[in-house]
C-alpha positions as semicolon CSV with decimal commas, in nm:
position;residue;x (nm);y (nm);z (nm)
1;X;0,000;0,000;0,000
2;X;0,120;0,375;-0,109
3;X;0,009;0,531;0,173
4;X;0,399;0,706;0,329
5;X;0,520;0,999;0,264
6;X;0,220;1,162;0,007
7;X;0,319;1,449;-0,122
8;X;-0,020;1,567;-0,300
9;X;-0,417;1,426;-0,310
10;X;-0,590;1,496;-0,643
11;X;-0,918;1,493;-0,755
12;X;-0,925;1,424;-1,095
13;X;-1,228;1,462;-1,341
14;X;-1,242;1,300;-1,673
15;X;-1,580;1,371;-1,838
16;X;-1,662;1,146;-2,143
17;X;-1,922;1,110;-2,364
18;X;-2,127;0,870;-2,212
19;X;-1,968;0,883;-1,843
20;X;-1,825;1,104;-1,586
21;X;-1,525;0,961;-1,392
22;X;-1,408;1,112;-1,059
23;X;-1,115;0,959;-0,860
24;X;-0,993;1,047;-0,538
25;X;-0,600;0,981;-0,548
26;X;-0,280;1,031;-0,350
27;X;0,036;1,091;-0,515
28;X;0,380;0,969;-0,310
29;X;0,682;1,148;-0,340
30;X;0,825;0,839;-0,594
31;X;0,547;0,935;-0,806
32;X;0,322;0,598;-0,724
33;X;-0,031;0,644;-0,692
34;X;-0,300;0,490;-0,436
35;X;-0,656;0,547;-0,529
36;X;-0,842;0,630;-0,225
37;X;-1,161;0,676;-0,359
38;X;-1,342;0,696;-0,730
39;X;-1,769;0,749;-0,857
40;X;-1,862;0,697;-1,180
41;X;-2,209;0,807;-1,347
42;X;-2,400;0,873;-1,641
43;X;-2,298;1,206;-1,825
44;X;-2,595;1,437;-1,867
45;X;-2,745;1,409;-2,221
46;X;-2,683;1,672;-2,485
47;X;-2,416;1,814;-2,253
48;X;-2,102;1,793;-2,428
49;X;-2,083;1,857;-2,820
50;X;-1,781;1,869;-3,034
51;X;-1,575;1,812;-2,711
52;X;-1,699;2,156;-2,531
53;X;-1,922;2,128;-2,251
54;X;-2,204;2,316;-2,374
55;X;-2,422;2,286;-2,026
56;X;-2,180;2,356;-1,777
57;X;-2,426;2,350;-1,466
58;X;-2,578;2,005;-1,596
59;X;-2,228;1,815;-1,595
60;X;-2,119;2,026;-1,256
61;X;-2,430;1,890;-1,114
62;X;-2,327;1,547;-1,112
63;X;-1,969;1,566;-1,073
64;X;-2,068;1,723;-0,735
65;X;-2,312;1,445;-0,685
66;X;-2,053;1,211;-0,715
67;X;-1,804;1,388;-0,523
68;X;-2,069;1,454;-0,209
69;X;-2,209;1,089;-0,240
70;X;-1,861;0,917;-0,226
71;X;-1,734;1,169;0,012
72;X;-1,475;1,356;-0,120
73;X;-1,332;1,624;0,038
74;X;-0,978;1,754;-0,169
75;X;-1,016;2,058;-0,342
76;X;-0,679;2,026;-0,598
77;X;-0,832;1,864;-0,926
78;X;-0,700;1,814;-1,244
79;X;-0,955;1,730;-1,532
80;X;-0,904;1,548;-1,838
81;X;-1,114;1,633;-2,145
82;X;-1,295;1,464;-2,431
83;X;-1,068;1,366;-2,732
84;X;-1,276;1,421;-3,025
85;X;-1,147;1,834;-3,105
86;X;-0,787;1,742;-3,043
87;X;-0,581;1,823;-3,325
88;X;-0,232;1,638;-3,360
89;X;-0,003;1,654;-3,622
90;X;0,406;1,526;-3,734
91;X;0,603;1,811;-3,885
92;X;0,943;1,840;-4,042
93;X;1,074;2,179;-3,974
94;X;1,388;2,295;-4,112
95;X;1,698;2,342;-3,844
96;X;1,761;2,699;-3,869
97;X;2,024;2,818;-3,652
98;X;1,941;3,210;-3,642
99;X;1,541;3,144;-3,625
100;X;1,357;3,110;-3,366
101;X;1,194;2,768;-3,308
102;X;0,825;2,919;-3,216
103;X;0,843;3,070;-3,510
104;X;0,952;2,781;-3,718
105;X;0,688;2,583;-3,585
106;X;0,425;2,860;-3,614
107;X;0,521;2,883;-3,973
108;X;0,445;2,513;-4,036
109;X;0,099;2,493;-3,838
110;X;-0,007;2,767;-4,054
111;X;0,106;2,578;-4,367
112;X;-0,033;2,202;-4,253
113;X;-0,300;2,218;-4,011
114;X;-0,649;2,430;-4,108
115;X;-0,676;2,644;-3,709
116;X;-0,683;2,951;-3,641
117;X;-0,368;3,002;-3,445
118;X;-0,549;3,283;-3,172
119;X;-0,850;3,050;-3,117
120;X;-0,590;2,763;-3,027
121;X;-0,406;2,670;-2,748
122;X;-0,078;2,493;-2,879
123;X;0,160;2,287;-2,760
124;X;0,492;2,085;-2,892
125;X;0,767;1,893;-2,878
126;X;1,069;1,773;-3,048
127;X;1,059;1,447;-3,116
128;X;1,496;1,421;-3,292
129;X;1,671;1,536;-3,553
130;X;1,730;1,404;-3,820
131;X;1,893;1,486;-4,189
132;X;1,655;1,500;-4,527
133;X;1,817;1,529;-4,860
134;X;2,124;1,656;-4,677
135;X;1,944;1,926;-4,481
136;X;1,929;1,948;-4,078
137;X;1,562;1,899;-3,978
138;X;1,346;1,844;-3,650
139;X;1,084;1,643;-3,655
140;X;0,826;1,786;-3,427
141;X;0,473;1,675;-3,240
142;X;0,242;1,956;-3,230
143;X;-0,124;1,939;-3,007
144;X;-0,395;2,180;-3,108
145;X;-0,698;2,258;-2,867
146;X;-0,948;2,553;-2,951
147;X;-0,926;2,766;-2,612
148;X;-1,354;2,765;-2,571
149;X;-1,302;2,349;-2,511
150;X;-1,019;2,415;-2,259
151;X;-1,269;2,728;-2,070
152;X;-1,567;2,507;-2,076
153;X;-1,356;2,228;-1,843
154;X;-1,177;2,536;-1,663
155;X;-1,587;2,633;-1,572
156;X;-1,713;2,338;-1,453
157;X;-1,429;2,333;-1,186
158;X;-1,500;2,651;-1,098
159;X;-1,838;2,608;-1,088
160;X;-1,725;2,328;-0,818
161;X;-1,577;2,548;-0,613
162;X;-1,235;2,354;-0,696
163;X;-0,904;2,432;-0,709
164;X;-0,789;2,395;-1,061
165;X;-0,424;2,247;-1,129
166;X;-0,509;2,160;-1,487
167;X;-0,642;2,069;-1,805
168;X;-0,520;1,779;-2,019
169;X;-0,580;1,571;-2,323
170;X;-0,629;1,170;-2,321
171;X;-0,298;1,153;-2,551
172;X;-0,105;1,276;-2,253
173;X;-0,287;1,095;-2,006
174;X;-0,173;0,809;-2,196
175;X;0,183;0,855;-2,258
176;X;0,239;0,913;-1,865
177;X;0,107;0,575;-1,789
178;X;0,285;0,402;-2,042
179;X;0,641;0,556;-1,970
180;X;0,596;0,301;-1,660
181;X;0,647;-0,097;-1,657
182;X;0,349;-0,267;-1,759
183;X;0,356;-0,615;-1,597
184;X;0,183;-0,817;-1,886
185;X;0,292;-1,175;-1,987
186;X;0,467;-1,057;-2,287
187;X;0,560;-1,441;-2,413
188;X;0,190;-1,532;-2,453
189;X;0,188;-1,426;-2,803
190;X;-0,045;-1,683;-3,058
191;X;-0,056;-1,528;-3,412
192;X;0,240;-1,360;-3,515
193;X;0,469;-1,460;-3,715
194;X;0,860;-1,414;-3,536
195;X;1,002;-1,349;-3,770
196;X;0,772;-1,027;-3,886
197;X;0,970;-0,697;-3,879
198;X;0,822;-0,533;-3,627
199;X;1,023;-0,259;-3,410
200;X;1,051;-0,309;-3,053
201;X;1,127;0,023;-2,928
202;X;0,782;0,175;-3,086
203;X;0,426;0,065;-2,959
204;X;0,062;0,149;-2,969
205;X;-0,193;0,218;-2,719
206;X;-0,538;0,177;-2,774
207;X;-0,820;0,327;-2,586
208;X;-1,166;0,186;-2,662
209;X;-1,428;0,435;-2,505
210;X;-1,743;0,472;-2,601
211;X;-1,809;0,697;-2,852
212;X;-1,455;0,702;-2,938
213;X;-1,122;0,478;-2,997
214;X;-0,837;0,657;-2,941
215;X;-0,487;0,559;-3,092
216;X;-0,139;0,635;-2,916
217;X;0,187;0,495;-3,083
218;X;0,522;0,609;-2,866
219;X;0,813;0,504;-2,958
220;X;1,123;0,511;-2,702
221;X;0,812;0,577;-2,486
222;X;0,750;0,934;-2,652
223;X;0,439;0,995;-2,776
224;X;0,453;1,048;-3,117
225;X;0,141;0,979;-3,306
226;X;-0,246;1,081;-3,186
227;X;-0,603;0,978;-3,381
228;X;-0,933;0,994;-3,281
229;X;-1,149;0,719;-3,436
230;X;-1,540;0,806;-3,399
231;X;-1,635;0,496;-3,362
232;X;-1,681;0,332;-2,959
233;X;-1,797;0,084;-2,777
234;X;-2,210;0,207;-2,772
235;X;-2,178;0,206;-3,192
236;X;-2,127;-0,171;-3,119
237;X;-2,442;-0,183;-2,919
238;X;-2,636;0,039;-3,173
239;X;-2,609;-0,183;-3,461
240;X;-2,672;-0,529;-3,256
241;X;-3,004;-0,340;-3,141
242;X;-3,098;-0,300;-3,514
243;X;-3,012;-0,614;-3,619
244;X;-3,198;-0,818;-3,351
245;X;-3,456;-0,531;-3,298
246;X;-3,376;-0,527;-2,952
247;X;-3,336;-0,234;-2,599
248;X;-2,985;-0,084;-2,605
249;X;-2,939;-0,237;-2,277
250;X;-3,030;-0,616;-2,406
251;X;-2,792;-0,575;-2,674
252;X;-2,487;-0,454;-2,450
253;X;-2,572;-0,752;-2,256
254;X;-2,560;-0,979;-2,552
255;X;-2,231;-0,793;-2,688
256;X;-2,060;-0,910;-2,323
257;X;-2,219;-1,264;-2,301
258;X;-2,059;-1,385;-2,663
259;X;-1,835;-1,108;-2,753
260;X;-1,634;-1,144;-3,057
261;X;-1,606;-1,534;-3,029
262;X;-1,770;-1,767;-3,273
263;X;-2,070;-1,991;-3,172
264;X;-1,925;-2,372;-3,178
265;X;-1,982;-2,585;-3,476
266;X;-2,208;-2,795;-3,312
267;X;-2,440;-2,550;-3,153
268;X;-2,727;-2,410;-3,344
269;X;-2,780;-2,046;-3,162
270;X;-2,884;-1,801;-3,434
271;X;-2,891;-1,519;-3,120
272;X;-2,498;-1,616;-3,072
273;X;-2,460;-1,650;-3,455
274;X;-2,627;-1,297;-3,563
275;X;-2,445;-1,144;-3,222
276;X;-2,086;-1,269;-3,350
277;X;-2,168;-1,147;-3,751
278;X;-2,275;-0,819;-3,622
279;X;-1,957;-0,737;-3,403
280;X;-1,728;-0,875;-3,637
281;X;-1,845;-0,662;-3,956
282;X;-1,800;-0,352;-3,709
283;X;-1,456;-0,487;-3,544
284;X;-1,303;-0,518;-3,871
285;X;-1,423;-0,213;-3,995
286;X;-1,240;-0,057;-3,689
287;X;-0,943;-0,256;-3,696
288;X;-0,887;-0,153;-4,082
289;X;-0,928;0,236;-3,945
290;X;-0,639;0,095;-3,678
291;X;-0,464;-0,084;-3,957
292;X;-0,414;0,273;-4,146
293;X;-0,336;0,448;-3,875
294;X;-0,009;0,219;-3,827
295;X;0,075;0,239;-4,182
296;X;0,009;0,658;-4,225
297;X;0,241;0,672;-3,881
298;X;0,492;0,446;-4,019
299;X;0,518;0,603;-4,418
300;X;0,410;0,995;-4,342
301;X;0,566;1,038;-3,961
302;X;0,852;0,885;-4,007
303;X;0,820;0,613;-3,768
304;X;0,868;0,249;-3,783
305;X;0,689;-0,107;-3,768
306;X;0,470;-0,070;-3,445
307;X;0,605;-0,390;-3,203
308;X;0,336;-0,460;-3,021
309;X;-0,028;-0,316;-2,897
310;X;-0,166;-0,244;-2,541
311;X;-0,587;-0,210;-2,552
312;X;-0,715;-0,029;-2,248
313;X;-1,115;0,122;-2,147
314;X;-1,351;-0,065;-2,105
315;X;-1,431;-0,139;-2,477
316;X;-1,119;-0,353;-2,432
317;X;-1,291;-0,578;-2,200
318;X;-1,488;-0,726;-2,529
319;X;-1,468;-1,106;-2,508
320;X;-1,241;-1,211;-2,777
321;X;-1,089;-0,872;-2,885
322;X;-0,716;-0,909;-2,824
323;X;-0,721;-1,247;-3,021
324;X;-0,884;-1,166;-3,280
325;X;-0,682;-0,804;-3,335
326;X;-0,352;-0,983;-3,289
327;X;-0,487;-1,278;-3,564
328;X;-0,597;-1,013;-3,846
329;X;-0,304;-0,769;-3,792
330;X;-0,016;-0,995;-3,726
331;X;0,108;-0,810;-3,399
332;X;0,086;-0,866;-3,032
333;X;-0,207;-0,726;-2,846
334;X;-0,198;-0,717;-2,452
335;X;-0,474;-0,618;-2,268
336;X;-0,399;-0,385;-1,991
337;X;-0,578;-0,292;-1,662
338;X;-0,550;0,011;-1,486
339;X;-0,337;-0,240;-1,159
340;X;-0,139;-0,414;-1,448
341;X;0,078;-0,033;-1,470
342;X;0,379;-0,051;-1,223
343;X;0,339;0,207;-0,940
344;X;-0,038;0,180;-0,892
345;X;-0,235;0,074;-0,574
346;X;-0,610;0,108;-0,501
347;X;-0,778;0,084;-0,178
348;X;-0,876;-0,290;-0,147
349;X;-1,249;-0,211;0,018
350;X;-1,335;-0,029;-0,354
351;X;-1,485;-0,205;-0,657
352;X;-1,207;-0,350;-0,886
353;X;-1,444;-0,437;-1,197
354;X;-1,441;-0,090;-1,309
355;X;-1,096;-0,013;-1,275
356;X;-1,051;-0,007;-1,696
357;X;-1,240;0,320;-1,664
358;X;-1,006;0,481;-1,472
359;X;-0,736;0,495;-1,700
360;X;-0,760;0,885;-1,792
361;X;-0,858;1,022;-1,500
362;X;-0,576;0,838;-1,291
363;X;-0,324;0,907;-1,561
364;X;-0,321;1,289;-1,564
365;X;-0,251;1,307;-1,178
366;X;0,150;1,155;-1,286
């Protein structure tokens, strides 16, 4: 247990589409973290669109709901916000010894990415340098979040009465977690061919939500590649409610009884059979969206053969998932939970089955 020598408690916020997490946390002074206390609930419909929060008092509402109702009493939060508005983009920028880099970088925004540079809050990073055709370059990682999304999370802490620390983007979130040692059984790998060229130093991380899925590669453990899919976990329980004419909630229980798994040849369940034909015409419609992200990241950002895959959120929980991503594309897929992340504890009297939730909002308190 974490509990000696805490430097900081956090609460941290991470408001999705479909839920609001809220997690209680204590932060020791090795940077390991014990969660003392999280809520989850529904997020208020119509609330958040195009990743503002477009009915602040609504989604403040409930946070404080959750907050009062599990007892939480620190005021420091940090809040992580919805992924679907955040911009990312690769650059090579030339090396230019008598330039300034801001500059250099505000140069190339305005030539590759369609923002308004005063409406956005930017961020980057150099990723290395490198030569092109002879020439010194950097190759830089910029982030790009209009400044109303980043007020409209400021507001709701505000509206709190909270102490805000800050704001942060599920890309970040991410990376923190992953610069850690994930204790996964790397040998238990089924469908990849050994010999296949894949790069060790570079991986993906793969966040199924539910309105989203949300694609991290680092490499050296640097995040260097960010995309927002729009499809999530509740698009999965849309179409198996059309195609068996059945209650949202009967078809997510459906999707977690069979999952991705074929019925056996010698059962006759046309429920299991249309279940299975459903989710895999969706997966692989997803995984080929996945399967193009790799290959844009490895030909356009100059990045390499991705080594292996780590799904996390609770989309990742689908029965049959990691097999069947690591069968169709020919690269090892570990499942990760949020205790599976070296350095984390959680208070053994709280609810473990939704710890893949927690991913976000325990990852921006690092």
């Amino acid at each position: 247990m974490l509990f000696p020598f805490m430097k900081n408690n956090f609460l941290s916020i991470d408001v999705g589409f479909r839920n609001i997490k809220v997690v209680e946390v204590a932060v020791n002074r090795s940077n390991e973290v014990f969660i003392k206390n999280f809520g989850i609930a529904s997020t208020p419909l119509n609330c958040i669109k195009n990743g503002v929060i477009k009915n602040v008092d609504a989604v403040s509402s409930e946070i404080s709901r959750i907050i009062r109702e599990n007892n939480m009493k620190v005021k420091k939060s940090k809040i992580v916000m919805s992924g679907t508005s955040i911009i990312s983009r690769v650059f090579l920028v030339d090396k230019v010894k008598d330039k300034d880099l801001d500059t250099v970088v505000k140069e190339a925004i305005v030539k590759n990415m369609p923002i308004n540079l005063e409406e956005h809050k930017i961020d980057y990073k150099v990723l290395q340098e490198l030569k092109e055709n002879g020439e010194d370059k950097l190759k830089v990682f910029v982030t790009a979040v209009r400044k109303n999304i980043i007020n409209s999370y400021i507001d709701v802490l505000f509206e709190l009465g909270l102490k805000p620390i800050s704001v942060d983007i599920p890309a970040n979130s991410t990376a923190k977690f992953f610069n850690r040692d994930i204790k996964v059984n790397i040998d238990n790998v089924k469908y990849v061919n050994p010999n296949k060229n894949l790069n060790k130093d570079a991986f993906a991380v793969i966040d199924f939500g539910s309105e989203t899925t949300i694609i991290n590669i680092l490499r050296n453990r640097i995040l260097e590649f960010n995309k927002v899919i729009l499809t999530g976990s509740s698009n999965l329980d849309e179409a198996i409610a059309k195609v068996l004419n059945k209650s949202i909630i009967d078809s997510e229980r459906l999707k977690k009884l069979y999952g991705i798994t074929p019925p056996p040849t010698y059962e006759s369940n046309e429920e299991h059979f249309k279940v299975y034909k459903t989710l895999k015409e969706m997966v692989d419609k997803l995984i080929n969206q996945i399967y193009m992200c790799l290959t844009f990241y490895e030909a356009r950002c100059y990045g390499v053969k991705v080594g292996k895959i780590f799904i996390i959120g609770g989309g990742s929980l689908l029965k049959g998932l990691s097999d069947y991503m690591e069968q169709t594309l020919q690269i090892p897929v570990y499942p990760v939970g949020l205790l599976d992340i070296d350095g984390i504890d959680i208070n053994k009297n709280l609810n473990g089955e939704k710890l893949n939730f927690l991913v976000n909002a325990v990852g921006i308190t690092l």
